[in-house]
N, C-alpha and C positions, 0 to 999 in steps of 0.2 A: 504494500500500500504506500504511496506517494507520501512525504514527509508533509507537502502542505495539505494532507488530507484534514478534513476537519476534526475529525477521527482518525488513532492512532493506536494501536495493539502494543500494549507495549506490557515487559514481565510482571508489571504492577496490576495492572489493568487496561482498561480501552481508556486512552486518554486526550480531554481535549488542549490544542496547544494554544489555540485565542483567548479562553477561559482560564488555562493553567490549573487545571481538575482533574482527576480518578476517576470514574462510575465503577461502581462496585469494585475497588481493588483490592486483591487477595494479600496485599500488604503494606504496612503502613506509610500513608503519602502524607504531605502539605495539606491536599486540603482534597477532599472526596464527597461526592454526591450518591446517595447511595437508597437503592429502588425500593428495598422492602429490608426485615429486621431476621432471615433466616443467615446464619452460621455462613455459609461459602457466598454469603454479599455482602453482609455486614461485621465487619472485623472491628477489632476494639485499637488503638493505638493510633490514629490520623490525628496529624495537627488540630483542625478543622473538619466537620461533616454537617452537611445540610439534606436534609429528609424529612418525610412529612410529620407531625408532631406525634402520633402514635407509634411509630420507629422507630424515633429518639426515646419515646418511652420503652420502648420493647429492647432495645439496645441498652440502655441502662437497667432495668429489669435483669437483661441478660448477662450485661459485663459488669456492673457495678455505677455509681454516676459518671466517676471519671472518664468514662470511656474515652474521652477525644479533647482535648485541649480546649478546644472552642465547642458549640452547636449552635444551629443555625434552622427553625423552622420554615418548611418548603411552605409562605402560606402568598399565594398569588407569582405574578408572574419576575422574577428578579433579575438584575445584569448583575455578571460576573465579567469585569474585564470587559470584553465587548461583544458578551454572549447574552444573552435573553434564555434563562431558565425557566418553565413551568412543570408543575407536577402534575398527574395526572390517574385519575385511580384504574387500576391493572387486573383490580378481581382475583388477585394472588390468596392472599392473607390479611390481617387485620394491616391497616397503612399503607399498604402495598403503593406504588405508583409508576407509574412511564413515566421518564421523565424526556420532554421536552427540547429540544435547543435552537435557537434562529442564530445562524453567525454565517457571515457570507452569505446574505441572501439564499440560502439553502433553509430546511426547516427539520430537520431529526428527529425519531423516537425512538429511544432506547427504550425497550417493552419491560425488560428484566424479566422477571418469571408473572403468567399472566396466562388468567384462561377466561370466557366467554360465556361458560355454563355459570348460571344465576348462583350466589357463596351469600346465606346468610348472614353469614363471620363477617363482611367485610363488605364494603362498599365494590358497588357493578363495576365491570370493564367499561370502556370508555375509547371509541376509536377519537384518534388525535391524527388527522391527514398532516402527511408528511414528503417530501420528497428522498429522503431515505428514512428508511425501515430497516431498524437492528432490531432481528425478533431471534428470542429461544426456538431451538431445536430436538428439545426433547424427546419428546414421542414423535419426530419428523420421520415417520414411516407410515404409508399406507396402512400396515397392517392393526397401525392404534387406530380405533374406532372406540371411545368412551362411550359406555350407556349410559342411561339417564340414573344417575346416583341415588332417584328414589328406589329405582327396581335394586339398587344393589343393598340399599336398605328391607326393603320386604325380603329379600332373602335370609339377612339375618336375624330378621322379627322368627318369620318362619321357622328359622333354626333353634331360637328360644323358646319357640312353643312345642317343638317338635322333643328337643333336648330338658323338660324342666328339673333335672335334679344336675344340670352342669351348666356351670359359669363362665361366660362369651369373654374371653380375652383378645381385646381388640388392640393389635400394634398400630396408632398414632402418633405421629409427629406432632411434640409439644406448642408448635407456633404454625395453629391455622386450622392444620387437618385435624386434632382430634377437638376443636371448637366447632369446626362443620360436621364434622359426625356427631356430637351431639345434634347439632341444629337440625342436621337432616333427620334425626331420630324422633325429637320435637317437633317436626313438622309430620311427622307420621302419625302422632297421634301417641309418641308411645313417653308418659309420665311417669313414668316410676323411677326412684332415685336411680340415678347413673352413678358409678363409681370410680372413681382416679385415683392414681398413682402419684404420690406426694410430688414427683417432679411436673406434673401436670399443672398443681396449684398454684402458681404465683401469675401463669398467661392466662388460665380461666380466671382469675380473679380480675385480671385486667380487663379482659372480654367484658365483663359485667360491667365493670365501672366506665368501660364505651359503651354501654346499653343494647349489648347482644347479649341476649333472654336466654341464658345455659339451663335454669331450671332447676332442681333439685340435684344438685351435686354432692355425692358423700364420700370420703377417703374410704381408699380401697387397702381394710388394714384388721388382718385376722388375727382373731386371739387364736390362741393355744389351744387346740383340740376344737376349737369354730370351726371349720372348713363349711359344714353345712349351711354356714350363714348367707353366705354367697351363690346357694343352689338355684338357675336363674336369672341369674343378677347378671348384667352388662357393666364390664370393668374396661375403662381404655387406661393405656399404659403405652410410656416411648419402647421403641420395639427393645432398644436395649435390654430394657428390662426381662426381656420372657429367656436372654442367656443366663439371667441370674436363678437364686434360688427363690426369689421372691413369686415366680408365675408357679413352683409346686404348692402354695399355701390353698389353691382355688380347688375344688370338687371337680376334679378330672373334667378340666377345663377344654371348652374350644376354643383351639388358637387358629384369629381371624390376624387379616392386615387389611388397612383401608392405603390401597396406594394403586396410580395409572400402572405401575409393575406388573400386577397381579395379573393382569391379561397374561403375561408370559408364566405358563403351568410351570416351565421350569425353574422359575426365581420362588414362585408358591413353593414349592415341595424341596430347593435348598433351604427355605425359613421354616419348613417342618409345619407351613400354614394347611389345617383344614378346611378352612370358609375365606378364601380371598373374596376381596371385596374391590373390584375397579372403581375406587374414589379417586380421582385425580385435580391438582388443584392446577395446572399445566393446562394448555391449549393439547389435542389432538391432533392427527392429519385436517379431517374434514374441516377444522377451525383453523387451523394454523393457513390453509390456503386460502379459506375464505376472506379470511383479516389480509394479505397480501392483494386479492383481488378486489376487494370493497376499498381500498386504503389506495391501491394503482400508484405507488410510491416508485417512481423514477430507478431507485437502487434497494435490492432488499440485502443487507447486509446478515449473514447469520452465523451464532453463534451460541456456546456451552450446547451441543447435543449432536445429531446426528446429520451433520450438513450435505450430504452427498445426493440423497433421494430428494431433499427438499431443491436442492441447485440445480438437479435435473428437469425437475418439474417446471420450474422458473425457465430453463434455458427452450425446452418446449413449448410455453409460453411465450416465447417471444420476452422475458422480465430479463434485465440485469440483473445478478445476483452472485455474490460472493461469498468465501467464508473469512471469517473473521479468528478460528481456531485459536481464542482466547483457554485458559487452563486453567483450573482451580475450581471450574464449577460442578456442583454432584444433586444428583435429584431428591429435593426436600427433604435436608439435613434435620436433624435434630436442633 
């Protein structure tokens, strides 16, 4: 890529050179603009970070206050140097955003991680027309077709009524996924206490205090010769947890996972998963080209995933399209 691109790949991150900024650097810079509050984009240690005010929450949450020397709330449209910044909501996770940038008469969106399907966690997607498009790659394979994440919910209603003397142990990712699996679970109609894994507690607490309705939440936390208490019962937990000893404490447990992954049977079955559940908080194929074709962005730049099938597709199209083979990024970290 040409040094006066307006975007630049660089070991740190995608970096702008008119601005003097990071977008999501995987280490620590002067000063970083940063999309959403998940682990492989938000890093602790930057001079300066500016992001939307629930991400700056979720990053100190996460890292501590300190986390950055300065912070700087994404709220309206800002100049950095002689760039025009705006944020823009991504339907990621709770804060999530695209952000924005007009420099050189050009107009940019960096999508960051971002999906289409309606997230009661979080504010909707948001198309932001652009003349280049930097979008995720993740599921950039025909073969991801997400289904509608209520059906992936009635499955494991189903399996709780089918199973009632065992305990639905569901691997969720602490920041997003297991506040939408509740939601979707609440939106099913199904109220009976839900129960989490002590690491859960401090992002659902936050959920709540931004006014997403979790509902009856109770710590998932068995006494001594209890196993029976949880006969039934719906426990999410970070998947970490189910290596530990803490996932033998449950009534000969089903081990679920809510992640776009689980389409592939064979990531199910190294995770030892019984009930996968295709919840993804990612765009798909069928969305990921749709947002290119509705959006008609002059250059689709892409990056963190699978850029080959998607560059193909683009180049049959008639679309500009390149890859960006930026490193560091991994599908909804903990």
């Amino acid at each position: 890529m040409q040094t006066d691109a307006p975007l630049i790949p660089r070991p740190e991150g995608l970096y702008c050179p008119e601005g003097d900024f990071h977008i999501d650097p995987v280490r620590p810079v002067a000063r970083a603009l940063i999309t959403h509050g998940h682990a492989d984009h938000a890093r602790a240690g930057h001079g300066a970070v500016m992001a939307t005010r629930q991400t700056l929450d979720i990053m100190a949450l996460r890292y501590g206050a300190d986390f950055a020397g300065s912070r700087q709330i994404a709220d309206g449209p800002t100049r950095i140097n002689g760039v025009t910044v705006a944020f823009h909501p991504a339907g990621h996770v709770l804060g999530s955003a695209q952000i924005a940038l007009s420099t050189g008469g050009q107009r940019i969106t960096i999508t960051g991680d971002y999906t289409r399907t309606p997230n009661a966690a979080c504010a909707p997607w948001e198309a932001v027309p652009c003349d280049i498009l930097v979008t995720e790659a993740t599921f950039a394979l025909p073969v991801f077709r997400h289904p509608d994440p209520m059906e992936e919910i009635a499955k494991l209603l189903a399996s709780v009524r089918a199973f009632p003397d065992r305990a639905h142990l569901i691997g969720a990712y602490a920041l997003g996924k297991a506040q939408r699996v509740i939601m979707l679970l609440r939106a099913a109609g199904y109220d009976a206490p839900i129960y989490i894994h002590g690491a859960l507690t401090k992002l659902c607490d936050y959920h709540i205090t931004q006014g997403v309705a979790l509902g009856d939440l109770r710590p998932a936390t068995v006494a001594r010769g209890r196993k029976g208490d949880f006969a039934g019962a719906i426990i999410l937990a970070p998947p970490s947890a189910f290596a530990a000893t803490w996932a033998q404490r449950f009534p000969d447990p089903v081990i679920a996972f809510a992640s776009g992954w689980m389409q592939v049977r064979a990531r199910a079955r190294q995770r030892g998963v019984e009930l996968p559940l295709v919840i993804s908080d990612h765009v798909d194929w069928p969305q990921l080209t749709q947002t290119i074709t509705e959006l008609n962005p002059a250059e689709t730049w892409v990056t963190h995933g699978r850029e080959d099938a998607i560059l193909r597709w683009c180049a049959l199209e008639g679309r500009s399209a390149r890859p960006l083979a930026l490193v560091g990024y991994e599908d909804e970290p903990e």
